[in-house]
N, C-alpha and C positions, 0 to 999 in steps of 0.2 A: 149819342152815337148809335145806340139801338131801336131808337125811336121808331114805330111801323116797322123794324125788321121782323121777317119772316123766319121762324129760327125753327128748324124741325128736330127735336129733340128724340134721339132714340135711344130706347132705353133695353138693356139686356139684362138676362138673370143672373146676378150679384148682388152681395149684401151691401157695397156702395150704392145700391139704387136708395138709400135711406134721405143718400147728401142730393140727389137727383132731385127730392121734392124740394128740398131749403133752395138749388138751385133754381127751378122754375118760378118760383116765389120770388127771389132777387132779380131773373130777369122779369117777372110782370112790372115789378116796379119800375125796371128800365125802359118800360112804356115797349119793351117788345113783343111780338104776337107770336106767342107759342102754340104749336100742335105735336102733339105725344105719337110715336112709334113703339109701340110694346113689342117683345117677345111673348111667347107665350111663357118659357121659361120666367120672363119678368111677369109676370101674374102670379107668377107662385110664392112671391114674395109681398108684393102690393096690390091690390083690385084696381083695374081699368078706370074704376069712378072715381078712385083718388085722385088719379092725375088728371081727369076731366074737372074734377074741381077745383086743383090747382090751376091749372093753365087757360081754363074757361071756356075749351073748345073740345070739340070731339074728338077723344081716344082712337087709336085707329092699330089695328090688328087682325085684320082678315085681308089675307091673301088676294082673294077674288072680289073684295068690294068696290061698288061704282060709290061713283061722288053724284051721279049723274046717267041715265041713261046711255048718252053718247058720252062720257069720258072716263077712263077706267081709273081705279082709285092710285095705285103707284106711278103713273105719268101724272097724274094731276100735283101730288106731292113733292114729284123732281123736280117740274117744271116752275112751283110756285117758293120752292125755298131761296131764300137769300145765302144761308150756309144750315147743314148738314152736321149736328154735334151728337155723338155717341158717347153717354155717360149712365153708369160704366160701360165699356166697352170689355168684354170679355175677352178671353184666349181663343172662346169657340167662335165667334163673331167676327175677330181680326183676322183667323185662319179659314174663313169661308169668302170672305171678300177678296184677302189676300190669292186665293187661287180662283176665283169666280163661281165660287157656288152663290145662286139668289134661288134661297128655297125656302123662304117668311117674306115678309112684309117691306121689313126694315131693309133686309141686302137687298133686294128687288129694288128698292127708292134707290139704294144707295148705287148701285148701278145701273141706274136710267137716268139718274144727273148729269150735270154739266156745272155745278157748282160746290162751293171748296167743303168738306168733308174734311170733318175733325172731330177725332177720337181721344177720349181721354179713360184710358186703362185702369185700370182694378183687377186684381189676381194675388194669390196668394206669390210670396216672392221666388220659389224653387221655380212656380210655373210661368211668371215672368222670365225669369231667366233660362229658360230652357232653348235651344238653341234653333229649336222649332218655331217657336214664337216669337225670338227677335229677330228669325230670320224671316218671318211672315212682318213684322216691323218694320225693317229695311226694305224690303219688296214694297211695301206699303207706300213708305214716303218715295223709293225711286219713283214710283207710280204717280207722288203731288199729293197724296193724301198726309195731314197735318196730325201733329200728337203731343197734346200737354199732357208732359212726362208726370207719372205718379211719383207720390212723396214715399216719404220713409216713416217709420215708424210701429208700433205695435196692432199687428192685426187682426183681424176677427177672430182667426183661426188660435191666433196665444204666438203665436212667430214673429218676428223684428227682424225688420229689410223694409223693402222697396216696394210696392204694390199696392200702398193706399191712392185712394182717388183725388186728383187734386183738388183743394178747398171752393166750392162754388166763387167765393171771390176771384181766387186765381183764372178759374174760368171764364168769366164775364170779362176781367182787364185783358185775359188773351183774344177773346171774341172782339171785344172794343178796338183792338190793335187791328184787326181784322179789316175792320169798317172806314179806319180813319184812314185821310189822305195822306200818303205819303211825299210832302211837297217839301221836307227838307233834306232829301235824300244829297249824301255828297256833302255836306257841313256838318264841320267837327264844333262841338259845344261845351265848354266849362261850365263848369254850375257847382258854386260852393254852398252849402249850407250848415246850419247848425252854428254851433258855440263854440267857440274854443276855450282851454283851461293855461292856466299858466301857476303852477306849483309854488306856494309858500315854503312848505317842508315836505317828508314823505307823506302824510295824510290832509294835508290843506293844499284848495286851490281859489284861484276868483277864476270866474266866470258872469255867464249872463242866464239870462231866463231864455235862449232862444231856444225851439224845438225841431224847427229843421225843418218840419212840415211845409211852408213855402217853399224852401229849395228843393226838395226831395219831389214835388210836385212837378214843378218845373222841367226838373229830369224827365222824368217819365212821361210828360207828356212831348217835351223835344226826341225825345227815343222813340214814344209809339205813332211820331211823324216821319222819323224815319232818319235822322241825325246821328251822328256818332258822338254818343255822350260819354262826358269825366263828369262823374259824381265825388268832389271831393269835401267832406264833410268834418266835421267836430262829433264830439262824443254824443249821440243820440240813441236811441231804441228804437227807431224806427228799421223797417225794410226796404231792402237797397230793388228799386224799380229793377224789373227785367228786360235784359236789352242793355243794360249800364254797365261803362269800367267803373268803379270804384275804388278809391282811395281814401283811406281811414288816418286823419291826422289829428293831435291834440291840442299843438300851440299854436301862432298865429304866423312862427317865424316857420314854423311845417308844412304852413296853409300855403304860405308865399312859394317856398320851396316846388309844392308839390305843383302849384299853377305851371310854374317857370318850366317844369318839362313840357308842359302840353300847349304852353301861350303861343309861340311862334305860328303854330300848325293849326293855329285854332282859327275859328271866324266868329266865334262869338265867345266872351266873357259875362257869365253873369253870376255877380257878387251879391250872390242872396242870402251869406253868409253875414255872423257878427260876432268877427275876431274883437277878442280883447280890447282897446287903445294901448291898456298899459301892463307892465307886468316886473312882478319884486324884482328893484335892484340886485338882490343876495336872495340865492336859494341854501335854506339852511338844510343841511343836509343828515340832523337830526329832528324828531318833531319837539317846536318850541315848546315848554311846559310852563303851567302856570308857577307864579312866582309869587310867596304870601309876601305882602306888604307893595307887591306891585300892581296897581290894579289898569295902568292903562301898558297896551302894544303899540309902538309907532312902526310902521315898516316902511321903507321909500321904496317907490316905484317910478319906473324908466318907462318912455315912450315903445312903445311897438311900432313897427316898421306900417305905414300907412297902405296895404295891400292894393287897393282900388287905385290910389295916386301913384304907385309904383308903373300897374302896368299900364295904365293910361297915361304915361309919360312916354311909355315903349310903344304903345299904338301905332298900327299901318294902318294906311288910308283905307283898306278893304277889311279892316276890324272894328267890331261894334263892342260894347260894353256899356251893361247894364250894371247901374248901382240899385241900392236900397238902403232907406231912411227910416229909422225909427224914431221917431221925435215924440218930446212933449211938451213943445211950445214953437211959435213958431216954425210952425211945418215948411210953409212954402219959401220962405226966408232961407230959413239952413237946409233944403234941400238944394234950391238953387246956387245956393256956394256952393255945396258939395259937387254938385253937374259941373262948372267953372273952373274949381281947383283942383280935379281927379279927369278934367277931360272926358266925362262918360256923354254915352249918346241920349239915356235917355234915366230919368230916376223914378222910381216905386217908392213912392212915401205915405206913411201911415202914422197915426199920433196913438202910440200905447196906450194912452187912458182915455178912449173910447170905449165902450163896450162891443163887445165883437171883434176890435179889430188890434187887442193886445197878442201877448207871447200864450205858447201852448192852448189855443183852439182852432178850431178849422175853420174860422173864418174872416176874414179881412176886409177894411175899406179901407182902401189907398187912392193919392193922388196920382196920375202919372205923368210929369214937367219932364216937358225934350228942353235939349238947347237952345233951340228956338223962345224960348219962355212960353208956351203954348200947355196949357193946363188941362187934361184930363180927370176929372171926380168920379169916383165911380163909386155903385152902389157898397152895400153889405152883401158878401158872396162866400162861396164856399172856395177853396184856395186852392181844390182843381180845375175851377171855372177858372179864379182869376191865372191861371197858368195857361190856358189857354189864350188869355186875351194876350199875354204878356208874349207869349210866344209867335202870336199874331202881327203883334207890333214889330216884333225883332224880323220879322220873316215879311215882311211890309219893307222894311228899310233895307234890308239886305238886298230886295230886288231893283 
């Protein structure tokens, strides 16, 4: 999504100019074409030739420089950026823009634009919140200018609040949002993922090996198409995509539950989740202890409610529903039931004891079988790729 983007980085005097390098470094990787905007302020922190060696083009920090005999150097840099990111973006920097002073390099570009312009803040936290400078913020965005808000935490200065620079990842997945099409705009989307528990006593539960990574995927990139997404999940560690409602459930009859507010309203269902099957008849409601002379535990266990077969019984004709298969045998067999006897449009099957494309790694090979019996194989990928495709397809049959 950044690929040949033109991304003009400008950088102010702040002690987040540190994360500014780690970030130019992740976007080269994302194959996009960086050029540096200094302050002079930010020299006093870093040399000019650092960030020409990060970003592998020429530094730029003179007021009056040509590019070129006929073309002067800050219209050439408006005109050639795709978007305009200020990191860190200071107090002094937001409050000269904010009222139109262009008296460096950087506010000069930044006011000879015509493209999106995004700031992401660094200050100590009093001077963030100073009512000067959120109100140079709000002036800002009425204006169209964009801001990935600073995190919290402990900072340079020894103070705790608000005012750290957000993480280059965060940046790059908000720049990404940027870029991508928004062709689902107007469709509401479920997306369960993770594992669910279902409690033996107060410290034992079953569960699965699942990590939530494919659904968590999925979300985020139906969000940064532009969908209105329920992320509802089982216990994982992962972070809840931006953009996403979330809902935090643990058994499988909570998973049901929590769908059931949002199925009617919905237009797509996808069960990238892997609730339980089953779960203790009796929950003991002390922990069981070992017993000398007893050395085996029998417990019985009771079906769980079939989540997938449920709402795909309840399906409108203008609702789709994606399953997913984790098999290890007979893949294409017992997926094809599962499409049949849960009514989904289309299933994602994968066979756990492959390499690559088992539980807790990033990356998958699945089949993908519509109803039709029509068979898609797809390679070894990384499982924001395959959420891409996945959401292709959904966004393919919905039209």
């Amino acid at each position: 999504m950044l690929d040949n983007k033109n991304i003009i980085v400008g950088v102010t005097g702040g002690i987040a100019i540190y994360k500014t390098l780690d970030l130019i470094s992740k976007l080269k990787k994302e194959n996009a074409n960086i050029e540096v905007i200094v302050t002079k302020a930010a020299t006093e922190f870093i040399t000019p030739l650092t960030f020409q060696t990060m970003s592998q083009n020429k530094v730029h920090f003179d007021m009056f420089g040509l590019v070129n005999e006929m073309e002067i150097e800050h219209i050439s840099l408006a005109k050639k950026a795709d978007v305009i990111l200020v990191a860190p973006a200071t107090a002094n920097t937001l409050g000269k823009i904010a009222n139109g002073i262009a008296d460096n390099l950087l506010t000069t570009v930044i006011m000879a634009t015509n493209k999106k312009v995004v700031f992401a803040p660094a200050m100590n936290t009093q001077m963030y919140k100073n009512p000067i400078v959120q109100n140079n913020i709000i002036k800002l965005k009425e204006l169209g200018y964009e801001f990935i808000n600073p995190g919290e935490g402990r900072l340079a200065c020894g103070d705790e609040g608000t005012g750290k620079m957000a993480e280059p990842i965060q940046i790059i997945e908000y720049l990404k949002n940027l870029f991508t099409e928004k062709d689902l705009i107007g469709k509401k989307i479920i997306v369960t993922a993770g594992p669910t528990q279902e409690a033996i006593d107060p410290v034992r539960y079953i569960t699965n090996r699942s990590s939530g990574k494919m659904g968590y995927a999925i979300a985020k990139e139906a969000s940064r198409r532009g969908a209105d997404v329920i992320l509802i999940a089982g216990p994982t560690d992962l972070e809840v995509p931006d953009g996403v409602k979330f809902e935090r459930i643990i058994t499988t009859q909570e998973m049901l539950e929590k769908i059931n507010l949002y199925f009617d309203d919905a237009d797509v269902l996808v069960k990238a989740a892997a609730p339980s099957d089953y779960k203790p008849t009796h929950f003991s409601d002390k922990k069981i202890k070992k017993e000398t002379g007893i050395d085996k535990l029998e417990i019985d266990f009771e079906k769980n409610p079939d989540i997938a077969a449920y709402f795909g019984a309840r399906k409108k004709n203008n609702q789709l529903i994606v399953g997913f298969a984790a098999e290890t045998d007979d893949l294409y067999e017992n997926a094809t039931k599962k499409i049949q006897s849960k009514n989904l449009d289309f299933i994602v099957a994968n066979d756990v004891t492959m390499e690559g494309a088992g539980f807790e790694v990033d990356t998958n090979i699945v089949s993908i079988i519509y109803k039709d019996g029509t068979i898609e194989n797809l390679p070894i990928m990384e499982k924001s790729e395959l959420a891409k495709i996945i959401i292709d397809k959904i966004k393919n049959i919905l039209e």
